[in-house]
C-alpha positions as CSV (number, residue, x, y, z in Angstrom):
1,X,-9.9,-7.9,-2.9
2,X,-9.6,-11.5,-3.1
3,X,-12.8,-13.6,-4.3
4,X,-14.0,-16.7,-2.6
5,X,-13.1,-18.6,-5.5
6,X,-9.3,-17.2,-5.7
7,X,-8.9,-18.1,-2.2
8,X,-10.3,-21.8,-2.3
9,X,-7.3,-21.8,-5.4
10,X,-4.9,-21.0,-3.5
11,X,-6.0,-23.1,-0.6
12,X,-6.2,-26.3,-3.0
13,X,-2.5,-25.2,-3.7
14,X,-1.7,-24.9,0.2
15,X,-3.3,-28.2,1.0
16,X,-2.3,-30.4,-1.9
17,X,1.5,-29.5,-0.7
18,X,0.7,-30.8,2.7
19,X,-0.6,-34.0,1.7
20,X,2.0,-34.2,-0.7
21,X,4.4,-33.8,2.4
22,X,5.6,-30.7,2.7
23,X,4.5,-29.9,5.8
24,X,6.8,-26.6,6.6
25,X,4.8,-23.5,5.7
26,X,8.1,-21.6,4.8
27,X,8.7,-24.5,2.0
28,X,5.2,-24.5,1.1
29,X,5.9,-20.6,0.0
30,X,9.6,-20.9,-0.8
31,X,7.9,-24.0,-3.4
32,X,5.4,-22.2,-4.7
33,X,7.4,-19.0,-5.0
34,X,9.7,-21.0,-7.2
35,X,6.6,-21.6,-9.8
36,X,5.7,-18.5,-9.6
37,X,9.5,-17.2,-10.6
38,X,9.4,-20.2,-13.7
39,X,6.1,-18.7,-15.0
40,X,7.1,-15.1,-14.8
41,X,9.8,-15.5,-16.5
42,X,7.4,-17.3,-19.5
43,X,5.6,-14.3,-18.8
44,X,8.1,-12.1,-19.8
45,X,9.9,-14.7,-22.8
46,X,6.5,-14.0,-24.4
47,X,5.7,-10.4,-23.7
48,X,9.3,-9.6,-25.3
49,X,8.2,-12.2,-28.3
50,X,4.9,-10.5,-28.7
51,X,6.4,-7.1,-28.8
52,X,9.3,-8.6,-31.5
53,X,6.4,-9.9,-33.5
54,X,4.5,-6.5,-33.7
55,X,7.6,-4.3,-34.2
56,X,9.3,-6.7,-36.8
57,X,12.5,-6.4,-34.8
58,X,14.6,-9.4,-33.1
59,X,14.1,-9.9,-29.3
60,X,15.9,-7.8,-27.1
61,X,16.2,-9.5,-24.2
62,X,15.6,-13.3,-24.7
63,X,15.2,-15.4,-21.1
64,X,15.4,-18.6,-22.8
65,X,18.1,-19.5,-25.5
66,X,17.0,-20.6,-28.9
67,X,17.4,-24.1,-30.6
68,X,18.5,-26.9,-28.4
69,X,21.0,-27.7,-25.5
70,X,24.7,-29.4,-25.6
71,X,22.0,-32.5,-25.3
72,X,19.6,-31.6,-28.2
73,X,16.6,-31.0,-25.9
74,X,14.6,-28.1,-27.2
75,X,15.3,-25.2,-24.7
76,X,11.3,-24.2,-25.4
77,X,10.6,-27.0,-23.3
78,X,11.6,-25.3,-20.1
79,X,8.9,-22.8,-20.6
80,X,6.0,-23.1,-18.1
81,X,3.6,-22.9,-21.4
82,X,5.6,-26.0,-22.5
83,X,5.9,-28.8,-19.6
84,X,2.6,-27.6,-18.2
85,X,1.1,-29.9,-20.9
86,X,3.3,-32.9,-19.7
87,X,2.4,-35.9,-18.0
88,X,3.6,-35.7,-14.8
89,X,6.8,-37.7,-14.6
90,X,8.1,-36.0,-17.8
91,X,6.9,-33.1,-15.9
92,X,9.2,-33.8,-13.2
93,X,12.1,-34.6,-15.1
94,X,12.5,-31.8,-16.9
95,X,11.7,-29.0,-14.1
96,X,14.0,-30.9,-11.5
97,X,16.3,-31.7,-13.9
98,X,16.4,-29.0,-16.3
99,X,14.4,-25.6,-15.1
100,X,15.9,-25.7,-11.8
101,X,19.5,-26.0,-13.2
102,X,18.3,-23.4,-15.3
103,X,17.6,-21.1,-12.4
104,X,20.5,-21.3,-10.7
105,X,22.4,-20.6,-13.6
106,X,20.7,-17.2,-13.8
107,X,21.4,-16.5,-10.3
108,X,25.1,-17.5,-10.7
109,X,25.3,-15.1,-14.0
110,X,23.9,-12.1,-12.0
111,X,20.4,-11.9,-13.9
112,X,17.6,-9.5,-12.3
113,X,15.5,-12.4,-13.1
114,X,17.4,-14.8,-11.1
115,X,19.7,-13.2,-7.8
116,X,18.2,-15.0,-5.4
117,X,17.9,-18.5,-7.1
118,X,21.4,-19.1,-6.8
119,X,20.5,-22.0,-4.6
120,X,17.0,-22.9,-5.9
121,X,16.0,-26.7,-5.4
122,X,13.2,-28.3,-6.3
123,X,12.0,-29.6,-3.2
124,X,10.1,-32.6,-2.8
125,X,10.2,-35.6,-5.5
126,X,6.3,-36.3,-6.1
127,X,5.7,-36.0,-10.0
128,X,1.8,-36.0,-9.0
129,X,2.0,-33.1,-6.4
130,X,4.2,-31.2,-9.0
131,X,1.9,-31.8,-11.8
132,X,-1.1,-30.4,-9.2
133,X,0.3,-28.1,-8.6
134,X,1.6,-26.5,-12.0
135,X,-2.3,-27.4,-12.9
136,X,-3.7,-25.1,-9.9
137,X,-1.5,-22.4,-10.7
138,X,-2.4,-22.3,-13.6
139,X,-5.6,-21.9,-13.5
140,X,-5.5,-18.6,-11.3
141,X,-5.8,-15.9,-13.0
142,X,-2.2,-13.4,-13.2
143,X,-2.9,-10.6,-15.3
144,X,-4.1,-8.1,-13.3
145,X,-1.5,-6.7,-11.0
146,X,-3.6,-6.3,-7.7
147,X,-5.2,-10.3,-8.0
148,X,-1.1,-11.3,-8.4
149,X,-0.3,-9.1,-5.0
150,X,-3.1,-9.7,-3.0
151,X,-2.4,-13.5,-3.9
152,X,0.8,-13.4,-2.7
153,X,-0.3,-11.3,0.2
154,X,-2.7,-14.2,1.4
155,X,-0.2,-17.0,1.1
156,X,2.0,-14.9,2.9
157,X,-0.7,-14.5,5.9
158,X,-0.8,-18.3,6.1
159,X,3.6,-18.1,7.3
160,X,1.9,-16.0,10.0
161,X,-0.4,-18.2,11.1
162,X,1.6,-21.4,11.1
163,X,3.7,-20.0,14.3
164,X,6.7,-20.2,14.5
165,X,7.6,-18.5,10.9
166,X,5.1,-15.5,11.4
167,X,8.2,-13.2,13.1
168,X,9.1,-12.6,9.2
169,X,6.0,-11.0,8.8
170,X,4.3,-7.7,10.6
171,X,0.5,-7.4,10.2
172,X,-0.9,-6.0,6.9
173,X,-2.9,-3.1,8.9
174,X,0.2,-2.3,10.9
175,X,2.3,-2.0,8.2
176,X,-0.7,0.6,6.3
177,X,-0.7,2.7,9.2
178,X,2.6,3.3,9.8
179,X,3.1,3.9,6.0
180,X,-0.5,5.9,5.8
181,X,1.7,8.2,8.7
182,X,4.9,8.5,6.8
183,X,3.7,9.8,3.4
184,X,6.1,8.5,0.9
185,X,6.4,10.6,-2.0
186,X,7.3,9.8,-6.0
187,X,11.4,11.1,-5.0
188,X,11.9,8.9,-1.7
189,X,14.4,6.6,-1.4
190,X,13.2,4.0,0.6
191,X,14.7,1.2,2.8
192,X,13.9,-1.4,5.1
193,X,17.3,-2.7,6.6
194,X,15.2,-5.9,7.8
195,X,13.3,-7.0,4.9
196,X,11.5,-10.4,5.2
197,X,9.2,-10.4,2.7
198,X,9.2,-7.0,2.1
199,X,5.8,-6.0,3.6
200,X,7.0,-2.3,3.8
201,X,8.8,-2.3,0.5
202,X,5.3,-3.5,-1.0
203,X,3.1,-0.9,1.0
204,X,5.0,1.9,0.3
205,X,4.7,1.1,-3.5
206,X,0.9,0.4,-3.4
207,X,0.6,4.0,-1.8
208,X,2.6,5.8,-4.4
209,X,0.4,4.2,-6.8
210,X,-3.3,4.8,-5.3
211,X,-2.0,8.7,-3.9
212,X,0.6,9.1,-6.7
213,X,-1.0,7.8,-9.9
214,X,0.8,10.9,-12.4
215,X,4.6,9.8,-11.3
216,X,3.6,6.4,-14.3
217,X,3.7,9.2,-17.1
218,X,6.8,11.0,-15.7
219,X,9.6,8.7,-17.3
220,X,12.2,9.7,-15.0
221,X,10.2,9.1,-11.7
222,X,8.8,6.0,-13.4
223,X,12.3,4.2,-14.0
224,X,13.3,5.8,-10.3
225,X,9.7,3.3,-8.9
226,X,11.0,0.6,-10.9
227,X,15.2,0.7,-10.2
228,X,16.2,3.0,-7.5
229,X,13.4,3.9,-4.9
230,X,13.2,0.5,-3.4
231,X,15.7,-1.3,-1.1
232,X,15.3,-4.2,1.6
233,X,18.3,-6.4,3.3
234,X,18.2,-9.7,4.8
235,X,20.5,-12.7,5.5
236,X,18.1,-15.4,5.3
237,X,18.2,-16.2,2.1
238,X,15.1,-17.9,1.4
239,X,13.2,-14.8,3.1
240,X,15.1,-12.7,-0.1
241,X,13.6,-14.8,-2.5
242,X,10.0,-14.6,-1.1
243,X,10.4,-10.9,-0.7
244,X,12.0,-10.5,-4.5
245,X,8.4,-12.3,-5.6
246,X,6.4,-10.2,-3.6
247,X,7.8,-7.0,-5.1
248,X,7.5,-8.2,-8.2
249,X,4.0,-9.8,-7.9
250,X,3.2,-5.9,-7.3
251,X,5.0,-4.5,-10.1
252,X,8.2,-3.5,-9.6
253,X,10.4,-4.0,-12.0
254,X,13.7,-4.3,-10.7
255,X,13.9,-3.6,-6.6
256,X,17.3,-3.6,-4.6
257,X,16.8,-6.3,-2.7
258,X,19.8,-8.0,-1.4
259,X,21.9,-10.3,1.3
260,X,23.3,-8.1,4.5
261,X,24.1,-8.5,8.2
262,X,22.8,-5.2,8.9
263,X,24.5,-5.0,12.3
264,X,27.6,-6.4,11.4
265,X,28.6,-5.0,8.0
266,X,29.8,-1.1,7.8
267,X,27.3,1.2,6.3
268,X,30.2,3.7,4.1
269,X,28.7,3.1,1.1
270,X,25.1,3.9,1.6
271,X,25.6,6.3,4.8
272,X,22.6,8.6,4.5
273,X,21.6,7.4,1.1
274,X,17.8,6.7,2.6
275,X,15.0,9.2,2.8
276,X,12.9,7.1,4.6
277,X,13.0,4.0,6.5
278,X,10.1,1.6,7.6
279,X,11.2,-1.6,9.6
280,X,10.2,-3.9,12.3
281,X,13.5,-5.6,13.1
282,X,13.8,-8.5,14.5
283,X,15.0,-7.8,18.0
284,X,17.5,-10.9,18.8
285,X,18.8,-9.6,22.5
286,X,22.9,-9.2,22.1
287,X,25.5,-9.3,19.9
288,X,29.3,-9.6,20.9
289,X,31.1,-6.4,20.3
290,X,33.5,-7.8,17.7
291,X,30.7,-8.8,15.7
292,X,28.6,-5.6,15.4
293,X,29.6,-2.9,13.0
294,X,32.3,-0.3,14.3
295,X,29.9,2.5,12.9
296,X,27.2,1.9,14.7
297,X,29.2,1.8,17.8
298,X,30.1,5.1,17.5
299,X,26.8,6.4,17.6
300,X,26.1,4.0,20.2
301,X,28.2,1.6,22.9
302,X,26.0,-1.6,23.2
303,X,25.3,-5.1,22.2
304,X,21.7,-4.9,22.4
305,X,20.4,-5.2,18.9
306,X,16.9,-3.2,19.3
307,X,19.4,-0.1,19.7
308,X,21.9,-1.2,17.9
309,X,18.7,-1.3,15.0
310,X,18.2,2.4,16.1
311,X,21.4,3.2,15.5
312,X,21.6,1.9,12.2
313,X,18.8,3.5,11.1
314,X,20.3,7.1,12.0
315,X,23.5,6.2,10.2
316,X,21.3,5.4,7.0
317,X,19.0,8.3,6.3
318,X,19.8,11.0,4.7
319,X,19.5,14.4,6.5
320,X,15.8,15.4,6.3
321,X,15.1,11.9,5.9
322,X,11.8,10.2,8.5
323,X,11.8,6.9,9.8
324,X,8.7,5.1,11.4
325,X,10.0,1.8,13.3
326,X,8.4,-0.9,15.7
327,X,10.5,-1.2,18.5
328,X,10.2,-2.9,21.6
329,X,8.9,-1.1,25.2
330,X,12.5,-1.5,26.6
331,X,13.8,1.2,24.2
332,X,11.1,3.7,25.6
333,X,12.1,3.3,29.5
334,X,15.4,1.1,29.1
335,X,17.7,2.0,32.4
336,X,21.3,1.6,30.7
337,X,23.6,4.3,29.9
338,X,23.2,3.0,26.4
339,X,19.2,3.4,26.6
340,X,19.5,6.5,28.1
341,X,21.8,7.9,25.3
342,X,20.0,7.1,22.4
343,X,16.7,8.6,23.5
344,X,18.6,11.9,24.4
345,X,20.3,11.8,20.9
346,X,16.6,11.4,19.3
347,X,15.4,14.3,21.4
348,X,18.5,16.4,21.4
349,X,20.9,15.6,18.2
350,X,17.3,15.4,15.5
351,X,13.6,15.6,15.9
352,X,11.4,13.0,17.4
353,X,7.9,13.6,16.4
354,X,5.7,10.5,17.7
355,X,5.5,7.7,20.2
356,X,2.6,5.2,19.2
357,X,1.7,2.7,21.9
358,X,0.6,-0.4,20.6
359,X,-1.5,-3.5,22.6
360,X,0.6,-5.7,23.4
361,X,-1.6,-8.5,21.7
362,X,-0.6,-6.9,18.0
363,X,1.4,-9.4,17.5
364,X,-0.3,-12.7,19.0
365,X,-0.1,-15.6,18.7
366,X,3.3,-15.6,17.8
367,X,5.3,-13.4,20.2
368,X,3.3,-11.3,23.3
369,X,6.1,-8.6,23.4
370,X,5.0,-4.9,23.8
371,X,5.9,-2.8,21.8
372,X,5.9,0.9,20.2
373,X,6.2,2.9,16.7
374,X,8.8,5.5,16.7
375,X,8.7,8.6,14.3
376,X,11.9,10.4,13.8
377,X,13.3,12.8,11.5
378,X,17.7,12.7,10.8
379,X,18.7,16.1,10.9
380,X,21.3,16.3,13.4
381,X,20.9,19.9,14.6
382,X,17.6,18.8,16.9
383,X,14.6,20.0,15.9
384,X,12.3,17.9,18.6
385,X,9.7,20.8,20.1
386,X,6.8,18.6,21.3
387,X,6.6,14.8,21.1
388,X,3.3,13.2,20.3
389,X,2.0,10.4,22.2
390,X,-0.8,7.6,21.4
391,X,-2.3,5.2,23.2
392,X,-3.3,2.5,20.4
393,X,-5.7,0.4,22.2
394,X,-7.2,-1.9,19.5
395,X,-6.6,-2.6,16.2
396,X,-10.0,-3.9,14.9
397,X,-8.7,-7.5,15.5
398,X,-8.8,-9.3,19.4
399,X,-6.0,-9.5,21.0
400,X,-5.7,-13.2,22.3
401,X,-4.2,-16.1,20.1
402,X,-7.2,-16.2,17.5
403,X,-6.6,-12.6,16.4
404,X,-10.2,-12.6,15.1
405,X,-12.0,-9.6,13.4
406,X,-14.3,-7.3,15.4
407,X,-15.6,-5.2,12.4
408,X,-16.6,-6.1,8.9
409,X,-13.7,-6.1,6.8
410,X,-14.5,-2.7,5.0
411,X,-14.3,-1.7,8.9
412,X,-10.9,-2.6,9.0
413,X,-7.4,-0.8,8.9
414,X,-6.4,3.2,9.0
415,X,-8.6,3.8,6.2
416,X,-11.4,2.1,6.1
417,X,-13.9,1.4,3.3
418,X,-16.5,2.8,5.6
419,X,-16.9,5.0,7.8
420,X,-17.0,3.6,11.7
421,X,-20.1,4.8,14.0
422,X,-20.5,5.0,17.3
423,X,-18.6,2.5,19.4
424,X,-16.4,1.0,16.8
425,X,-13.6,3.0,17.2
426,X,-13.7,1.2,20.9
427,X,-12.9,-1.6,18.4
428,X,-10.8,0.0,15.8
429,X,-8.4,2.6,16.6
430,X,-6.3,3.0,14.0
431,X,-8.4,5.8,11.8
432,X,-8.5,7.8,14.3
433,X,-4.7,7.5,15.1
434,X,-4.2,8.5,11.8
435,X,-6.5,11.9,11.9
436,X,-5.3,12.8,15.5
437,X,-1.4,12.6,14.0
438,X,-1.7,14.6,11.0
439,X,-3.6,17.2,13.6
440,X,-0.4,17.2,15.9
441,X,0.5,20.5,15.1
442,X,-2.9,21.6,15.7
443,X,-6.1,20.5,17.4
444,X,-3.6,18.0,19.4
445,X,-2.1,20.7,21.4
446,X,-5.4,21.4,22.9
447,X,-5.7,17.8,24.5
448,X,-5.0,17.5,28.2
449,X,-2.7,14.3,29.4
450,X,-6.2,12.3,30.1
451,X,-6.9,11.7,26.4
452,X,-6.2,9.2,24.1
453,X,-3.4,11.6,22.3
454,X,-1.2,14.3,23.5
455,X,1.7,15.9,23.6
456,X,4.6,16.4,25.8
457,X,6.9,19.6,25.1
458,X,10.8,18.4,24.7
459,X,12.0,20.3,28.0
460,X,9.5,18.0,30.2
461,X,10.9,14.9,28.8
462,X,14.7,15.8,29.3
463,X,13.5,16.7,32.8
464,X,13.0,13.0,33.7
465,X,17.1,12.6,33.6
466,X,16.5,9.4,31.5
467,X,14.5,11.3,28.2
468,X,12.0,8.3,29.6
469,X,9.5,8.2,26.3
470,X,7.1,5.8,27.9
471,X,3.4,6.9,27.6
472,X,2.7,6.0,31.4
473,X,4.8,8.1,32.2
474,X,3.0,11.7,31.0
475,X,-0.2,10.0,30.8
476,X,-2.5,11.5,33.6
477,X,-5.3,9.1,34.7
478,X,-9.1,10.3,35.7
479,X,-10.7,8.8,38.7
480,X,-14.2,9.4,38.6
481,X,-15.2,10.7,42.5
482,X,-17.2,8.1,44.2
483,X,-19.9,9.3,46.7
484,X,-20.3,7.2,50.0
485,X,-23.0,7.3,52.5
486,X,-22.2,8.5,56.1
487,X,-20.9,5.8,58.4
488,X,-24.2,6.8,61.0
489,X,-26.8,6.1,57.9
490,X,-25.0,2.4,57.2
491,X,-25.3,1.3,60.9
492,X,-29.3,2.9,60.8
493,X,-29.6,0.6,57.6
494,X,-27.8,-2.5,58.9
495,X,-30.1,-1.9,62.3
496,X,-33.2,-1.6,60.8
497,X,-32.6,-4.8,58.8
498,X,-31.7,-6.7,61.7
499,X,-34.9,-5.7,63.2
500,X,-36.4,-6.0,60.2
501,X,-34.9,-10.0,60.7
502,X,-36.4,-10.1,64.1
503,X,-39.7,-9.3,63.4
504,X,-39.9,-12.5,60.6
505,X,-38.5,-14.6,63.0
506,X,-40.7,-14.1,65.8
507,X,-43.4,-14.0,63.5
508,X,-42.4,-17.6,62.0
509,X,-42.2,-18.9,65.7
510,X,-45.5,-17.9,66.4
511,X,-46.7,-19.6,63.7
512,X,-44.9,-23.1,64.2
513,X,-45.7,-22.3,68.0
């Protein structure tokens, strides 16, 4: 958890670029996600030092080359612990002029330290902002791992709620649940084939660490958390480089995260390589059939990229593998042959577990789309006996624009901090979303079509024609019976009002009379 003071920090950090003139909230990030890469990789030049030092042994990986440059500058002076102590416009000349350079030279050589700075520019020109801004950074506090996350995690909120930008990000709470559901284990293999800033990627690893604590002693799960589990794509390029930070803000070491077109480029070489996939794809509309991957159109003949996502997913995972993805309504009830197909492949071909419905205010005040969570397992033989539906009502925040909190924070999320009395799950679904799914295969069957959660056996849904997977559909509504009086006792009631009525009057007339 964030302190008062840590966030007033990192708000002096957010405002003094604003007034300095960056005004876009993705450069404001992108800016200070550049820092934060220079003083990391201090951070790591002196951990390696320190550890030469105690072990009387030379350096084994050195991030900044001794002596001086082809110029006779001192290469120590590109070391945050160095220029921090400049004035500003020596400050200036050496980070724009030297440390970016510097950068993009690691990117360019293919260092895990650099992939994504291949194109790293410093970018504004105010030696005082710079100089402010090295100072405030400076000054929070990096050791512990969870301060660096949640950090990050809070800048990250503020690309959210600048507008525009906030698509790139899926709320925190959203992103716990659907992970909370899926259960990542120490040997998954774990992808999100539309990364942003790797939200997923991040919560995944944060669960393996609070529910999987033992797999840090095992040293062959322990370099799989740090090198092979994690894996997130993206062709924004700027969106790799914030999600590169995040991940290693939260301590991992060396995550796969690279540039791809998901939908255009073909999938041979990682084909079910995944054992689970979390996403929220960014749902575009269309895409020309000469650009999408020939792969995917075997699985499925469309442009529309929400099942073209769909699609991808199933030619990713491994056989046995899960996915939980946000997908929009259209998918569930969609009228095309191409709709229709893909749901019958998901009930038919492998084993669709769960429909979530969520309020279509999750996303607010950015985008006002509804949409559900889809939980499938790949195995290609069916599997799908019952389907379990959810009606996610609220989500412990409002669901206008303001997207304010209804419940104290330790109220908040699939697992709260407390526990919620009565009447706060009216405000706060998501716990009990989370209890009623890992009861699917049991209490949940008992639950008639009025409640909250049921489920709908596979030969019912195929019965539609369409394998329609929206909740309306199944849900059964209860009208509570209304009792009405007689028509003969209204008209006795209206009558003896009106003489009721009559009797005042004539009784004011005799008095004015």
């Amino acid at each position: 958890m964030l302190t008062g003071d840590l966030r007033n920090k990192v708000d002096q950090i957010w405002n003094a670029f604003w007034s300095g003139g960056v005004s876009n909230p993705l450069s404001v990030i992108e800016q200070i996600t550049y820092l934060l890469f220079i003083k990391r990789l201090d951070d790591l030049h002196t951990l390696e030092e320190n550890k030469a030092a105690a072990l009387g042994i030379p350096m084994e990986r050195r991030v900044f080359p001794e002596g001086q440059d082809e110029q006779g500058r001192e290469w120590s002076d590109l070391r945050w612990s160095r220029f921090k102590n400049f004035e500003a416009r020596a400050m200036m000349d050496v980070v724009a002029e030297r440390v970016f350079p510097f950068l993009r030279k690691l990117g360019e050589e293919g260092s895990s330290y650099g992939t994504h700075m291949k194109d790293a520019r410093l970018g504004f020109s105010n030696a005082a902002l710079l100089a402010k801004a090295v100072d405030l950074l400076d000054k929070i506090p990096m050791e512990d791992r969870d301060t660096k996350g949640d950090l990050y995690e809070y800048m990250l909120s503020k690309i959210a709620s600048a507008g525009q930008n906030g698509q790139f990000r899926t709320p925190r709470h959203i992103i716990q649940l659907m992970v909370e559901m899926t259960q990542p284990t120490p040997q998954d293999v774990i992808c999100d084939p539309a990364a942003g800033t790797c939200g997923f990627l991040v919560a995944a690893g944060e669960y393996l660490r609070e529910h999987h604590p033992a797999l840090f002693r095992d040293e062959r799960l322990r370099k799989h958390f740090h090198n092979g589990m994690f894996h997130g794509f993206d062709f924004d390029p700027t969106m790799l480089r914030i999600g590169s930070m995040n991940m290693a803000l939260h301590g991992v070491d060396n995550p796969d995260v690279s540039y791809r077109d998901s939908l255009a480029q073909e999938h041979d070489a990682d084909a079910g390589r995944y054992s689970l996939i979390l996403a929220n794809p960014p749902f575009a509309g269309s895409l020309d059939y000469e650009q999408t991957a020939k792969d995917l159109q075997q699985i499925v003949k469309t442009k529309k990229t929400e099942l073209l996502f769909i699609a991808l997913f199933l030619r990713l995972l491994k056989t046995g593998g899960r996915a939980a993805v946000i997908v929009p309504d259209g998918v569930l009830f969609g009228s095309s042959t191409a709709h229709k197909t893909l749901r019958e492949l998901l009930v038919e071909k492998h084993k669709l577990e769960g429909v979530l419905k969520l309020p279509s205010g999750v996303f607010r005040p950015y985008a006002g789309v509804s949409t559900a969570i889809l939980f499938f397992t790949k195995t290609g033989v069916g599997g799908t006996d019952h389907v379990w539906f959810y009606d996610l009502q609220a989500d412990g925040l409002s669901l206008d624009d303001k997207r304010a909190e209804l419940l104290p924070p330790e109220k908040l999320g699939p697992t709260p901090r407390a526990a919620l009395v009565d009447g706060e799950h009216e405000k706060n679904n998501l716990p009990d979303a989370l209890a009623r799914w890992f009861a699917r295969d049991g209490a949940e069957r008992e639950n008639s079509r009025t409640t909250q959660s049921f489920r709908v056996p596979k030969a019912e849904i195929a019965a539609t024609g369409t394998y329609d997977l929206s909740l309306n559909r199944y849900k059964q509504v209860e009208h509570e019976a209304v009792e009405h009086e007689s028509p003969d006792a209204i008209i006795a009631e209206l009558r003896k009002l009106e003489d009721e009525i009559s009797q005042g009057l004539t009784k004011l007339e005799a008095m004015l009379g």
